[in-house]
PAVEX-13216 format. One line per 10 residues: number of its first residue (from 1); their letters; for each residue x, y, z of C-alpha. Coordinates in nm, 2 decimals. Layout:
<vodos>
NUM) a) X,Y,Z ~ ...
</vodos>
This chain:
<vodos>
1) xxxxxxxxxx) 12.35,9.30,7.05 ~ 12.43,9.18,7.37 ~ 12.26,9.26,7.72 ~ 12.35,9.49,7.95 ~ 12.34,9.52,8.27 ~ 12.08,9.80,8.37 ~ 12.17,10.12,8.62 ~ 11.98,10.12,8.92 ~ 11.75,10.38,8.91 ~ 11.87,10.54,9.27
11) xxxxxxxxxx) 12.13,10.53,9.45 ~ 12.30,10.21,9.64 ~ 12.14,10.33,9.99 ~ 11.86,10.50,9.89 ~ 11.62,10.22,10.01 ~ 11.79,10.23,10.40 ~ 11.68,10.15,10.61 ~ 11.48,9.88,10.45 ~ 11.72,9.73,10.19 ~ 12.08,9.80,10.30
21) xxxxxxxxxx) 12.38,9.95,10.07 ~ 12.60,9.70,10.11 ~ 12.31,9.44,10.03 ~ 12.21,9.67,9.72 ~ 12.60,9.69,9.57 ~ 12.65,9.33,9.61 ~ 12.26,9.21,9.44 ~ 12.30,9.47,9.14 ~ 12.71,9.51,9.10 ~ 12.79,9.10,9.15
31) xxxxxxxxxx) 12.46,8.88,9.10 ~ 12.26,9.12,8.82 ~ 12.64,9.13,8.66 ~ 12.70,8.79,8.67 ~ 12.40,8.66,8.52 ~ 12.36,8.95,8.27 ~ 12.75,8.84,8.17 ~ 12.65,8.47,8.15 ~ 12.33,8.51,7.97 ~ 12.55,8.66,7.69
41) xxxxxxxxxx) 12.80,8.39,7.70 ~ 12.51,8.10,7.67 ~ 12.35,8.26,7.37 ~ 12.67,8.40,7.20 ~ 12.67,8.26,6.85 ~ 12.32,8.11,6.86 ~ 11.99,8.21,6.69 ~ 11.90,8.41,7.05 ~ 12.21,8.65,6.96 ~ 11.92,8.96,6.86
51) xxxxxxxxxx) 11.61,8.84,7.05 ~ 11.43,9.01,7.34 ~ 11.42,8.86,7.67 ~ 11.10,8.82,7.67 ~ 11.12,8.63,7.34 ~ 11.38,8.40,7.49 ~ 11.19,8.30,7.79 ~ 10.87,8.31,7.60 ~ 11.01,7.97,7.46 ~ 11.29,7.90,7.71
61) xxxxxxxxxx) 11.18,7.50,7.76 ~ 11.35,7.43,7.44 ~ 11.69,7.63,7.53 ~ 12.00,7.53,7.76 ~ 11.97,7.56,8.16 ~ 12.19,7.83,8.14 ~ 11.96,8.04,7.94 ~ 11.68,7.92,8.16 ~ 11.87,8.04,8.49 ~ 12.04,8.38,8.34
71) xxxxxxxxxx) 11.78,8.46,8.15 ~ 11.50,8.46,8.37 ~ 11.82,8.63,8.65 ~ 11.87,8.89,8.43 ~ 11.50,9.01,8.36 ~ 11.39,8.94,8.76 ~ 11.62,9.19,8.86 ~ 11.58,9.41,8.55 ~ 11.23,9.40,8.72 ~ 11.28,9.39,9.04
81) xxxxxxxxxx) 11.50,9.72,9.10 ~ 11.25,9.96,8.90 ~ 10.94,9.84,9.11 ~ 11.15,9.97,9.41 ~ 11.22,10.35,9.50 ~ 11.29,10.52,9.77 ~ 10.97,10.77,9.97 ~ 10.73,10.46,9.85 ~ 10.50,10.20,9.99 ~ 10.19,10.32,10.12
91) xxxxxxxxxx) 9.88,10.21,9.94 ~ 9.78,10.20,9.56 ~ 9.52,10.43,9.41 ~ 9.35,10.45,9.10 ~ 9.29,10.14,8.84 ~ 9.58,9.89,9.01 ~ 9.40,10.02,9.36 ~ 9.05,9.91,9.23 ~ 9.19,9.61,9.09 ~ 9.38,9.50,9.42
101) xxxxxxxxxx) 9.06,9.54,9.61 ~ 8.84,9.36,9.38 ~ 9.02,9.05,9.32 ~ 9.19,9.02,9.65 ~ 8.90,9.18,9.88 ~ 9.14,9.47,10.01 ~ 9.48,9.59,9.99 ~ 9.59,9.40,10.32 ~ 9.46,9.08,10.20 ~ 9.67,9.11,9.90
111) xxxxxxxxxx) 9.97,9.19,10.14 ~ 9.90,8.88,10.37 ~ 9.85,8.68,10.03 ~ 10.18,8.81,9.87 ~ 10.40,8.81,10.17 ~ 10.25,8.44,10.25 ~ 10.38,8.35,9.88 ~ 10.72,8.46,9.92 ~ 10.75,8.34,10.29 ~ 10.69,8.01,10.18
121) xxxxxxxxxx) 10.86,7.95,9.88 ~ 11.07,7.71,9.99 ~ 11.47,7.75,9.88 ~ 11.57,8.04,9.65 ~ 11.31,8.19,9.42 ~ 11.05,8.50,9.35 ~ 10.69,8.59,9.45 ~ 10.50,8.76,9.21 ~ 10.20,8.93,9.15 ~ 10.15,8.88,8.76
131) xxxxxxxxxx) 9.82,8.97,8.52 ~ 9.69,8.66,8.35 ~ 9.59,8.59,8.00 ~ 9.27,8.69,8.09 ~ 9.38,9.04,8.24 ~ 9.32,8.94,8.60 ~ 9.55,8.98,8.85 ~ 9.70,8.68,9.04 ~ 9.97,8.61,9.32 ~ 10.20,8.33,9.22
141) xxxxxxxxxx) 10.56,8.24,9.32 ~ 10.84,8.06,9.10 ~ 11.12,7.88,9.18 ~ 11.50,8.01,9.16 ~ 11.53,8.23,8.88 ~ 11.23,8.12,8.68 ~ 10.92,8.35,8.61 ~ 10.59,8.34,8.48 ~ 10.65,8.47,8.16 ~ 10.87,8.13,8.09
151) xxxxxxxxxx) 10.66,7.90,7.92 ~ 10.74,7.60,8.16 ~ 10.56,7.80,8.48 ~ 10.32,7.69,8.66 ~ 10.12,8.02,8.67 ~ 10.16,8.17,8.34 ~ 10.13,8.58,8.33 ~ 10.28,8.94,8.29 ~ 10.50,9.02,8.59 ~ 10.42,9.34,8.73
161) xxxxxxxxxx) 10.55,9.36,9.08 ~ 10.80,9.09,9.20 ~ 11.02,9.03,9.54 ~ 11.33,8.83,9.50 ~ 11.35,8.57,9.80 ~ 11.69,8.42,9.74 ~ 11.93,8.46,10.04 ~ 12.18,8.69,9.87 ~ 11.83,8.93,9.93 ~ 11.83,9.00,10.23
171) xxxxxxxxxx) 12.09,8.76,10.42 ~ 12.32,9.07,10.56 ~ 12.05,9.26,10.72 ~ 11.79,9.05,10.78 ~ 11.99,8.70,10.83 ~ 11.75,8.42,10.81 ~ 11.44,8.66,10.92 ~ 11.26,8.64,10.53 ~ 10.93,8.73,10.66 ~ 11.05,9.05,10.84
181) xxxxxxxxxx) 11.20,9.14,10.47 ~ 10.90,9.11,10.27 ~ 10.75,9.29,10.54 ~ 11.03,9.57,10.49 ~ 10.96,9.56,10.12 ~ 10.64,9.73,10.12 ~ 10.78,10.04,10.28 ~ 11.03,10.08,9.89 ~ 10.73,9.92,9.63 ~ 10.71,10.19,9.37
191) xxxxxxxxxx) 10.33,10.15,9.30 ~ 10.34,10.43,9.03 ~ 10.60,10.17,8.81 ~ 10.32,9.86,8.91 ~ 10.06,10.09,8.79 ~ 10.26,10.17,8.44 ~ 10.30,9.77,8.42 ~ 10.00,9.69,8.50 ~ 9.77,9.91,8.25 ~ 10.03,9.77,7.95
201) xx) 9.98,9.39,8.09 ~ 9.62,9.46,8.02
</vodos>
């Protein structure tokens, strides 16, 4: 059973005026495609042909670079475009809410910490806030299209909420501005979908 490439959830410019349509076709319709099309082709006829994603980067050390790359590009964006929405941001409530304040000491030092993550990963590559093996919640970054679910990560966890910080982002609207972005992305986080992740992470 091959992968496919996921719908968005809303509509191309339904995340204006923070995320742009033209942005939005090219991410989902080009890149999502093209590594959803070249993860098939690297694990046609192989024993992956059948696994989950998350099997497949669950042990992805001892698989080609192009299952590495594709596989970890398809499932960031599979990610990335459902913990979006448009009439979001604001604040988190409830169990994620109490969490974010505990471990971080409030919601805007988990903003400063997460935005800090993905300003500063250097190159192409994701920030991440993740829950640990041990259910806590941490703020990591990774890399290209690596993610902390692979086994080769440095910070090993469940993504729940992730920002893609590759140029093909954000490049169009907010040329080489990444920290004005990741500011922008808080206005579109679907906290109700990090909420859903988060209580199954646990």
């Amino acid at each position: 059973m091959a992968f496919e490439l996921p719908e968005l959830p809303y509509s191309h410019q339904a995340l204006e005026p923070y995320i742009d349509a033209q942005t939005m076709e090219i991410h989902h319709g080009k890149h999502h495609a093209g590594y959803t099309n070249n993860l098939n082709g690297a694990i046609a006829g192989t024993d992956l042909e059948g696994k989950t994603i998350e099997e497949i980067l669950a042990n992805v050390s001892q698989h080609s670079g192009a299952v590495r790359n594709n596989g970890g590009g398809f499932y960031n964006h599979s990610l990335f475009w459902t913990v979006m929405g448009p009439n979001e941001g604001g604040i988190p409530e409830g169990e994620l809410g109490d969490a974010i304040t505990s471990t971080f000491g409030s919601f805007d030092d988990f903003k400063a910490e997460f935005s800090k993550a993905a300003a500063t990963r250097f190159g192409s590559g994701w920030a991440w806030l993740i829950v640990d093996a041990s259910g806590n919640l941490k703020v990591t970054s990774s890399p290209n299209q690596d993610n902390p679910m692979m086994d080769l990560a440095e910070v090993k966890g469940t993504p729940i909420l992730g920002i893609d910080v590759w140029e093909h982002a954000y490049y169009l609207k907010y040329q080489n501005r990444r920290p004005d972005y990741v500011g922008a992305f808080f206005n579109v986080v679907n906290w109700a979908e990090v909420a859903r992740r988060y209580a199954e992470a646990k």
